[in-house]
C-alpha positions as CSV (number, residue, x, y, z in Angstrom):
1,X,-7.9,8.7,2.1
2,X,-6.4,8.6,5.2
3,X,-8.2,11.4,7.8
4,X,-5.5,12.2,9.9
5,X,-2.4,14.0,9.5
6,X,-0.2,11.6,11.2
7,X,-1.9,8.7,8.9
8,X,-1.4,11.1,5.7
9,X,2.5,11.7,6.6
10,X,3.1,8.2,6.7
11,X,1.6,6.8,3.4
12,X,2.8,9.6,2.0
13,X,6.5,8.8,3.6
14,X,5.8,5.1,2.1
15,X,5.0,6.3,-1.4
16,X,7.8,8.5,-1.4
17,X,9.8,5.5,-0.8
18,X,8.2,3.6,-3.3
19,X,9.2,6.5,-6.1
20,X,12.7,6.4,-4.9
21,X,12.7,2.4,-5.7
22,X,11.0,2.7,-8.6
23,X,13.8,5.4,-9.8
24,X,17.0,3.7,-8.8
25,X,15.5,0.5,-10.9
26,X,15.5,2.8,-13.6
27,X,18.3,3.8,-13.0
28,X,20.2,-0.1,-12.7
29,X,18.0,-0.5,-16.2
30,X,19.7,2.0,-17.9
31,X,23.5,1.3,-16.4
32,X,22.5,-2.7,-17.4
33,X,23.3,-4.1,-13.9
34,X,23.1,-7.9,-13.5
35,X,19.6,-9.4,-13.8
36,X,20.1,-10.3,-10.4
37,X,20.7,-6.7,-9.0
38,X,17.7,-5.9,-11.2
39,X,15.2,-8.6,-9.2
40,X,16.4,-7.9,-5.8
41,X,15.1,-4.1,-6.4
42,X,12.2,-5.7,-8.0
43,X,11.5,-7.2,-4.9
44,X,12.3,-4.2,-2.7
45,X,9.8,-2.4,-4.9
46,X,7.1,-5.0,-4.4
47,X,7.9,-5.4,-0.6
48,X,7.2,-1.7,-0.4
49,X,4.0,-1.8,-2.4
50,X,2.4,-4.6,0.0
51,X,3.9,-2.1,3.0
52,X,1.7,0.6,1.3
53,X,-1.3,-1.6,0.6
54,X,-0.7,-3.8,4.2
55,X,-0.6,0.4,5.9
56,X,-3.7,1.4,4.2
57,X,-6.1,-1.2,4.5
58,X,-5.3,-0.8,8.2
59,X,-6.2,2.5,8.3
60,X,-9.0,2.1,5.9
61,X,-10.4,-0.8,8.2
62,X,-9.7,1.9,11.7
63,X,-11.7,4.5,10.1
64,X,-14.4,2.9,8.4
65,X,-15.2,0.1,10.9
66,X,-13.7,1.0,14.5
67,X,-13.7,4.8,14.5
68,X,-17.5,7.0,14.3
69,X,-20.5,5.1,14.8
70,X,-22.1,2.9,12.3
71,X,-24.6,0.5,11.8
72,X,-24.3,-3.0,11.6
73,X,-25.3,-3.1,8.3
74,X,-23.0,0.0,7.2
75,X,-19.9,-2.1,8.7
76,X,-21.4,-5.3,6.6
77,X,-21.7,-3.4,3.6
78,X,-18.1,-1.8,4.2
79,X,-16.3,-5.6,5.1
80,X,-17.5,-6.7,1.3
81,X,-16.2,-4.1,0.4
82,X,-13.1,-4.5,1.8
83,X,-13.4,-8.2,1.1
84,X,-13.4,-7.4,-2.5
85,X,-10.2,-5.4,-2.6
86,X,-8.2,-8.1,-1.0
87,X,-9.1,-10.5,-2.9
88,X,-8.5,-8.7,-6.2
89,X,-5.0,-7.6,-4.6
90,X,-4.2,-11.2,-4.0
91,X,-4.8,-12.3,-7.6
């Protein structure tokens, strides 16, 4: 969760976004645009999924590995962690 208001504002800006796609595919579905209309907001969708997952990892990584003061063994713990993710995300 991001901690800071400015942080919050802009996931929550991006997965507005995201729902807007997501509707006007829906929305190209039901009026049975061209396939090709169809995969070009399939793409856009995706593009602003990886913006979402691309904005919070970074602000996962700030606050859990740059910002407060941890040990070295909290931040190793944290970096498989966040190892993990990414490379499920990648699959």
């Amino acid at each position: 969760m991001p901690h800071s208001d400015k942080d919050k504002k802009r996931i929550l800006t991006r997965v507005r976004r995201i729902r807007g796609q997501a509707e006007a595919l829906e929305r190209a579905l039901e009026r049975g645009d061209t396939c090709l209309d169809i995969l070009q907001q399939i793409a856009a969708v995706r593009g602003a999924a990886n913006g979402l997952m691309g904005e919070m990892m970074a602000i996962h990584l700030k606050d859990e590995l740059v910002s407060g003061e941890t040990t070295e063994q909290q931040r190793s713990l944290r970096m498989a962690e966040i190892d993990s993710l990414i490379r499920s995300y990648l699959k």
